[in-house]
C-alpha positions as a printed Julia matrix, in Angstrom:
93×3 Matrix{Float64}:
 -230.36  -189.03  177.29
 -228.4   -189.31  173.86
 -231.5   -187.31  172.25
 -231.08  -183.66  171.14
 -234.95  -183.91  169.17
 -237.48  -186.04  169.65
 -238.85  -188.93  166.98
 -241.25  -186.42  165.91
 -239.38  -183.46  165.77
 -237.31  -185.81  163.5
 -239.37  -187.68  161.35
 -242.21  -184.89  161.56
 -245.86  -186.37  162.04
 -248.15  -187.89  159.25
 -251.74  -189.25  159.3
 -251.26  -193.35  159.87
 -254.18  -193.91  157.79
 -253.85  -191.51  154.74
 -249.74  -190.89  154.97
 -250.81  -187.26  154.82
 -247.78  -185.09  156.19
 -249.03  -183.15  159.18
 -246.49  -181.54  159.94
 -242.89  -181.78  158.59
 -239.75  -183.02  160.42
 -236.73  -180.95  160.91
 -234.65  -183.71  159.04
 -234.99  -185.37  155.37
 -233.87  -188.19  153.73
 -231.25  -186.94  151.9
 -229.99  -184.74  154.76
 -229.7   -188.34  156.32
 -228.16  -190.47  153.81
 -225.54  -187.34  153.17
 -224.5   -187.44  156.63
 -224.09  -191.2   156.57
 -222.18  -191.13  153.21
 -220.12  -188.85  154.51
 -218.82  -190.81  157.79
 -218.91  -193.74  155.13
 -221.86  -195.84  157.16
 -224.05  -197.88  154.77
 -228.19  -198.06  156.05
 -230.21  -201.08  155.84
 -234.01  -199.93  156.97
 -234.35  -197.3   159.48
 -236.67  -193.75  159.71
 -235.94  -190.49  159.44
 -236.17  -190.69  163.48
 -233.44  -192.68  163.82
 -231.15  -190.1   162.22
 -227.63  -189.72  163.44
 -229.1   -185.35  163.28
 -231.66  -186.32  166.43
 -228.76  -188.02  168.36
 -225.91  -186.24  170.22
 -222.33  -186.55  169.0
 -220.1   -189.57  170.94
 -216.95  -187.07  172.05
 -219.76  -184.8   173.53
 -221.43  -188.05  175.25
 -217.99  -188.94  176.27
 -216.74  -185.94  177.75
 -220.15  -185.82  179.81
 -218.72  -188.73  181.39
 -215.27  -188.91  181.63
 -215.04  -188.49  185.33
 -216.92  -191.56  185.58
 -215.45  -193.5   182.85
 -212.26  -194.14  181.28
 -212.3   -194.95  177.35
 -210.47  -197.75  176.05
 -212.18  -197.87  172.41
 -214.33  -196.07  170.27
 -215.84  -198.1   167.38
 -217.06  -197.21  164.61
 -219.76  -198.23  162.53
 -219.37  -199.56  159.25
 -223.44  -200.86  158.53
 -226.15  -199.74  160.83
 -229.8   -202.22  160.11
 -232.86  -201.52  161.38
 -236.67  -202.42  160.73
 -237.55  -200.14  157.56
 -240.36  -197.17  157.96
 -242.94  -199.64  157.04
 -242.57  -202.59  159.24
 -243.6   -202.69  162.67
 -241.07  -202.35  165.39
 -242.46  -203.87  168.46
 -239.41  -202.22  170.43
 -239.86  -198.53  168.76
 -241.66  -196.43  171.35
């Protein structure tokens, strides 16, 4: 799995009907949109558990598989969309 935290551990957990913060996540949004502005990756949409910090890094993915694979190219994301924290996702689990 490409996961090193789960949604939750991400995003943290809030009360659907209130928004009440339950219990916090381990990252925020500007933790997020620093890493992203760093790597120069613009967001359209997307949660906090979607973060590139709850996700392993590609050479470490990579090198899990090299004696399986062999790598012609690695591309790189320039715009990443995704539904926003307040639409439903019928594919988010």
């Amino acid at each position: 799995a490409g996961r090193v935290m789960s949604r939750t551990e991400a995003a943290g957990k809030r009360n659907r009907k209130t928004g009440e913060i339950i219990k916090p996540g381990k990252v925020n949004t500007e933790m997020m949109l620093e890493w992203l502005n760093n790597k120069g990756v613009g967001l359209r949409g997307g949660g906090l558990d979607e973060s590139p910090h709850a996700y392993r890094r590609l050479p470490d993915v990579l090198s899990a598989q090299s004696s399986t694979i062999e790598v012609l190219h690695t591309l790189r994301p320039l715009i990443v969309v995704m539904a926003g924290a307040n639409e439903f996702d019928p594919y988010k689990d």
